[in-house]
N, C-alpha and C positions, 0 to 999 in steps of 0.2 A: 504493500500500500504506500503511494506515496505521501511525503509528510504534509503536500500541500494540498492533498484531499481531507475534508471534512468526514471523520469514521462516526461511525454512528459507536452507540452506546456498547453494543455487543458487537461490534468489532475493532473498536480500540478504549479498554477502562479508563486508559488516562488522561481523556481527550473534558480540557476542561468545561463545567457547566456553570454556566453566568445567571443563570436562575436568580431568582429570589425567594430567599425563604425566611423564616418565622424565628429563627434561631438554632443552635450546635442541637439539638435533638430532632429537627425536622431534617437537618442535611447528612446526619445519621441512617435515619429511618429511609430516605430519598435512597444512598448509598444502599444500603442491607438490601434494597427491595430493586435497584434498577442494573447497579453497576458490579456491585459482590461475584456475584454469577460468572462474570469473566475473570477475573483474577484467578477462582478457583480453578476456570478451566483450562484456563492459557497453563496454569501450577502442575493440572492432573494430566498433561500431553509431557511433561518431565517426568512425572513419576512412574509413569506407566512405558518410563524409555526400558529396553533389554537389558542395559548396560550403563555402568558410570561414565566407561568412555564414550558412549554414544550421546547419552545427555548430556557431556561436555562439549562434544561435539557443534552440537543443536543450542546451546547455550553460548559456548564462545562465539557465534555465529551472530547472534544475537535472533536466532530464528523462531515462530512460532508455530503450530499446529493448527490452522485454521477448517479441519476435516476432510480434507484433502492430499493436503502437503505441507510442509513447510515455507513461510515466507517470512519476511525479515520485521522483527518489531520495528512499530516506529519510533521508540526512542530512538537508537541507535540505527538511523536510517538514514545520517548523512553522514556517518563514521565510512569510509574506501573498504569496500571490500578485503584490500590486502593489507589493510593493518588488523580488521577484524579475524582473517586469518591467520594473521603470524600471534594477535593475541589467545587466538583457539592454539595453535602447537605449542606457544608458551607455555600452557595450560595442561594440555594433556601430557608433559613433558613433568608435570607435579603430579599426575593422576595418584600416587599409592601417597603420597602426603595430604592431598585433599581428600580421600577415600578415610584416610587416617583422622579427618574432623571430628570430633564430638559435638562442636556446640556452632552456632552460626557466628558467633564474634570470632572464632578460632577459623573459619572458612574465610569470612568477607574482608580479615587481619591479613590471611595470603593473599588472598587475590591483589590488595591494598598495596600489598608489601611485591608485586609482577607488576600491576598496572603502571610503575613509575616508568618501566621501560617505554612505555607508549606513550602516556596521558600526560600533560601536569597537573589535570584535573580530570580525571575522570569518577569522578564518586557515583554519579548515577550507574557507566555501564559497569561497576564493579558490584555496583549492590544489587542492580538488575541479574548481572550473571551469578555471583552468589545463591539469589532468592531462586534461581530455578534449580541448579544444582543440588541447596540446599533441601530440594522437594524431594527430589531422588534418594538423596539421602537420608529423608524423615526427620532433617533439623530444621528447627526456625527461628528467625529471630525473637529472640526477650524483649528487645527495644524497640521504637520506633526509630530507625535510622533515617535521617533528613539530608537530601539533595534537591537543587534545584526550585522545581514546584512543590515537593512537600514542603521544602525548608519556608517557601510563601507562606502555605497555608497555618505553620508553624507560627512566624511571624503574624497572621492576624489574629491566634491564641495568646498572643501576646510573648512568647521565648523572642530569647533572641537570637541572631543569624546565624552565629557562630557556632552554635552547641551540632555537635555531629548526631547526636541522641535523646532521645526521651524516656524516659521510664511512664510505663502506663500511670500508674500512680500520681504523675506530676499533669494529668492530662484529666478534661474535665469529663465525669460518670459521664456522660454519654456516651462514651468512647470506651467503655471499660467492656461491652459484651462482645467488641472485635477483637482481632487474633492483630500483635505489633503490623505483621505487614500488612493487614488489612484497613490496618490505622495510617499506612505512610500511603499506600493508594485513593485513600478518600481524601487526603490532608493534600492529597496532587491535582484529587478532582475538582473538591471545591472550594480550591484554595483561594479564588475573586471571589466566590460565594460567602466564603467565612471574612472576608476584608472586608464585605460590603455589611457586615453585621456590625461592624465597629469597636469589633472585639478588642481590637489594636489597642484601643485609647488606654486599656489596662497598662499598670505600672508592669512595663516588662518584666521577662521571668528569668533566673540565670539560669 
């Protein structure tokens, strides 16, 4: 899909919604009920890969499962094919040390710790390729980790820019019946949503 096509809900979750709504429990309930559904499934075409190496594969690629075939997210859809590929060999060149993760900070800490060879900032496709890997694997993040458009929606809850994480706890009860990444997919979606509620005006949070 191109980045400068308009994807509909169910086929791209990250694709922002400028809505208006009522407050952080309406853009919750919005979420749970319209946009959830993809995440899980974009999640369940990794975990249902044969192999680590293969959903490394599929992941360093930055590819999706759209029930067909594979085609490239659109995060990572103006990244050159041939950097996305020497970041895939990079990658599968760690397979028995990533295979070796326990916990998603221990997964998305290496990738972090390879991406420098390519990115000087690449936090999104690291935490993007993480979170699919880490499907395969059956880890998930603890935290809400913040790039980009989460780090917005972040920002209109009042944190500030800087913080690379969140603990659910520090995030208001409405957000507490989501799983952390399901927390950093909605914080991307309705990141103008939640700015436009004025949440900001709060005394920022460390």
């Amino acid at each position: 899909m191109s980045c400068r096509t308009k994807p509909s809900r169910q086929r791209a979750p990250c694709y922002p919604i400028e809505q208006k709504f009522g407050g952080v429990d309406s853009i919750v309930r919005d979420y749970d009920k319209n946009c959830k559904h993809a995440e899980e499934a974009e999640l369940d075409a990794f975990r249902r890969e044969p192999s680590l190496r293969e959903c490394m594969g599929q992941a360093g690629l930055a590819r999706r499962w759209n029930g067909k075939t594979w085609k490239r997210l659109h995060h990572q859809c103006r990244i050159p094919p041939g950097t996305l590929r020497a970041w895939t060999k990079a990658l599968l060149r760690k397979h028995d040390q990533i295979r070796s993760c326990q916990t998603f900070e221990a997964l998305i800490s290496m990738l972090e710790t390879e991406s420098r060879k390519f990115w000087k900032n690449g936090e999104l496709t690291v935490y993007d390729t993480a979170l699919r890997i880490g499907a395969y694997l059956r880890i998930e993040p603890e935290k809400v980790f913040l790039h980009r458009g989460t780090r917005d929606g972040a920002k209109a809850l009042g944190f500030k820019g800087g913080k690379r994480s969140i603990r659910l706890d520090e995030l208001p009860k409405a957000f507490h019946g989501l799983k952390p990444y399901q927390i950093e997919d909605c914080l991307c979606i309705y990141a103008k949503a939640l700015k436009s509620l004025r949440l900001d005006r709060q005394v920022p949070r460390a």
